[in-house]
N, C-alpha and C positions, 0 to 999 in steps of 0.2 A: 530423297536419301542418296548418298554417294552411292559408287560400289564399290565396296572393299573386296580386298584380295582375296579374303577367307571369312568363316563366318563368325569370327570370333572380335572380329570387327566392328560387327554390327550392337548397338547400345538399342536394347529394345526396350518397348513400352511394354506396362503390365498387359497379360493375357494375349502376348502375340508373340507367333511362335517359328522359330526358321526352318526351313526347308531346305534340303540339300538335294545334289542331284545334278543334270545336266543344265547349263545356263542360271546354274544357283550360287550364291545363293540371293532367295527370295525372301517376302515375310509376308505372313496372311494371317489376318484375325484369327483365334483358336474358339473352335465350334462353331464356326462356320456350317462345317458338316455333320450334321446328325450321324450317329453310328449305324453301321446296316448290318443286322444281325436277323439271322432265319431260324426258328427253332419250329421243328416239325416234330412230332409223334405220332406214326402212323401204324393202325393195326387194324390186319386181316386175318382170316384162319387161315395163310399161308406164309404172311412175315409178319414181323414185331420189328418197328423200325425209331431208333431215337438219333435223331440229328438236331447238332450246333453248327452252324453256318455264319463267321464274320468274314464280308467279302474285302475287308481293310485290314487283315492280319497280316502275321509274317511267314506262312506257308508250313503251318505247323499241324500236327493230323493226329487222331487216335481212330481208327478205322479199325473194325472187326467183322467179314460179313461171312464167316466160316470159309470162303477161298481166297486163298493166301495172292494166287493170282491178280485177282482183282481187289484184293486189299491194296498189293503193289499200284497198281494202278494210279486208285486211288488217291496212293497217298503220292506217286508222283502229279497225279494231275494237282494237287492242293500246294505242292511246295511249286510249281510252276506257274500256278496261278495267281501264289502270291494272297491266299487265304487261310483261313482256319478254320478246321474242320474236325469235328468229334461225331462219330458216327459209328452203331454197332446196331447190323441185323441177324435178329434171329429166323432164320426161314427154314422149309420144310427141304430142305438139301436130299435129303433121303429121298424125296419122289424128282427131284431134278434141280438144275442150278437157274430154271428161268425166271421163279418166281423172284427169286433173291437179286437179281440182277435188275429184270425190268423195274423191281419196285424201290430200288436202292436211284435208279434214273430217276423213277418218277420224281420219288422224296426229294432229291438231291436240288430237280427243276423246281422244284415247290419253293424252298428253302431260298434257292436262288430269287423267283420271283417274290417272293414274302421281304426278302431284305432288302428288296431294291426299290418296294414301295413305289410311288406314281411316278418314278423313271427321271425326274426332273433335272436336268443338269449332265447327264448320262451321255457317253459316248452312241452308247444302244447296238451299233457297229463292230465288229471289229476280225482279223484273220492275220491268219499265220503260216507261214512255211517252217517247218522244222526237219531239220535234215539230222540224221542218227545213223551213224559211221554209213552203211551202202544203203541206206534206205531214205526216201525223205515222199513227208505226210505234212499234206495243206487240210488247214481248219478254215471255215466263215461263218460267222455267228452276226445273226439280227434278232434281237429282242422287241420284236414286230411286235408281241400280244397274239399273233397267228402259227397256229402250231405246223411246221413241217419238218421233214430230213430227210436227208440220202447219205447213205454208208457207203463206201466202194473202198473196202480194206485190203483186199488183192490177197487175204490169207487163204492158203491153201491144207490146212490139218484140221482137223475135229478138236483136237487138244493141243496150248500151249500153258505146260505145268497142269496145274487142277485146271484148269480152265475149259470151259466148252465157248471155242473160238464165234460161233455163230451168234454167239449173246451177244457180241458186240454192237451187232443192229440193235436189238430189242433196251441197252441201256441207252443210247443216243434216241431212239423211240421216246422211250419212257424219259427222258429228258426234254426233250422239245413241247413233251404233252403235259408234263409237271411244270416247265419256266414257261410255256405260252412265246416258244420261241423258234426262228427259223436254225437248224442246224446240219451242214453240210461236211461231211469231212472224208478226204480220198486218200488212198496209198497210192505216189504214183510210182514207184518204184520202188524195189527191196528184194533181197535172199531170205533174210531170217526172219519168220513168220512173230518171234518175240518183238522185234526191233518195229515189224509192221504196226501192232497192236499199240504198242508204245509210244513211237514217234507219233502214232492218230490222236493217241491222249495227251500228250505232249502239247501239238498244236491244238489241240482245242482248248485247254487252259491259259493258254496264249494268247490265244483268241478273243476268248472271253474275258480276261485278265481286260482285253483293250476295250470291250464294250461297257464292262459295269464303270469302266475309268470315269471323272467326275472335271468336268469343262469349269472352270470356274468365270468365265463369262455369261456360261449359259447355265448356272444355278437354277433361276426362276423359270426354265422354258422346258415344255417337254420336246423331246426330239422328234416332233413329228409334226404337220400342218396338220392329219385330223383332229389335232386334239383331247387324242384319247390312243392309251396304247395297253 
C-alpha cells in the first residue's frame, strides 16, 4: 500500500480499520484484539465494592468511595491512564478511611489483573516522570505476577482535604497485592503536599497506561522466558 498524506486516502477493505496517531496512518485487521474488561464485586463486613474496569477506554470514570479526595484521585488516575472506570464503595468510614482505601487498591489490582488475562502481547513494563507545576513524581510498573511496592511520597500532613495522607502506602499495597504486580512510585521533589499525592498518581497511570499497552508483533508471546506470569 502507498502512503498517503492523510487517512482519507486510504481505500480499505471490509473489517479493517485505520489508526491514527504518530507515524500514522496505519491499518490493522479489526479484532485482532479481544476486549479487556475487569468486573469485580467484592464484599466484606467492612466494604461493598462494584467495579467496571476497560483498560482500552477513553479515560472516562464514575467513582464514589465516600472521600471526595480520593474519588479525585481516582478519577485523575483513569482519565490519565486512558481507561474506564465505574466504581462505588461503600465502607465503614465511620471507624476510619483504611478499609475503603486499601480495598478500593485491592479491587482496582484485581480488576486490572482479571482484564488483562494471560498477559500475551503486553508491554508488562512500563514508567513515568510526571512533573506538576514545583513538584515532580516517577512511577515503574512490572506486571511480574510477584507482588511488591515502595511508596516514598515525601508528604508531610495527616490530611490533604478529606483525605488521611498515610493511606497512600496501603492503596499502592493493596494494588500490587490485587494485580500480582511490582509497584514503585517516589516524590522527588515538591512544596504542596496536594501536587505530591497527585503528580504520584499521575505517574502511575502513565505507567501503567505503558505496561497493559498491546505490541502487535508480539501478540502470541507472553512477555517473559518462564512462561508463566
Amino acid at each position: 500500500m502507498s502512503n498517503p498524506e492523510n487517512a482519507s486516502d486510504i481505500h480499505l477493505m471490509p473489517n479493517v480499520e485505520v489508526i491514527t496517531g504518530p507515524g500514522a496512518p496505519y491499518t490493522r485487521e479489526a479484532g485482532v484484539w479481544d476486549p479487556r474488561i475487569g468486573t469485580i464485586d467484592r464484599a466484606t463486613t467492612e466494604t461493598q465494592i462494584k467495579l467496571k474496569l476497560n483498560l482500552d477506554g477513553q479515560g472516562t470514570y464514575n467513582v464514589r468511595t465516600g472521600i471526595r479526595f480520593f474519588d479525585h484521585m481516582l478519577e485523575l488516575f483513569t482519565r490519565h491512564g486512558g481507561f474506564d472506570l465505574d466504581l462505588t464503595c461503600n465502607g465503614d468510614l465511620d471507624v476510619d478511611q483504611h478499609h475503603t482505601v486499601e480495598d478500593v487498591g485491592i479491587a482496582l489490582g484485581e480488576a486490572f489483573d482479571k482484564a488483562l488475562g494471560d498477559k500475551k502481547g503486553i508491554l508488562r513494563a512500563g514508567y513515568f516522570v510526571m512533573a506538576m507545576d514545583e513538584t515532580l513524581a516517577v512511577a515503574a510498573i512490572d506486571l511480574s505476577g510477584r507482588t511488591g511496592y515502595v511508596v516514598d511520597d515525601q508528604v508531610n500532613v495527616p490530611l490533604v482535604g478529606d483525605f488521611q495522607t498515610e493511606l497512600v502506602t496501603d492503596f499502592f499495597d493493596g494494588f500490587a497485592r490485587g494485580g500480582r504486580c511490582n509497584v514503585h512510585v517516589k516524590t522527588m521533589y515538591g512544596r504542596s503536599n496536594h501536587h505530591k499525592i497527585e503528580a504520584i498518581f499521575k505517574a502511575f497511570a502513565r505507567a501503567l497506561r505503558g505496561a497493559v499497552s498491546r505490541d502487535e508483533r508480539m501478540k502470541d508471546l507472553l512477555p517473559s522466558t518462564k512462561g508463566l506470569l
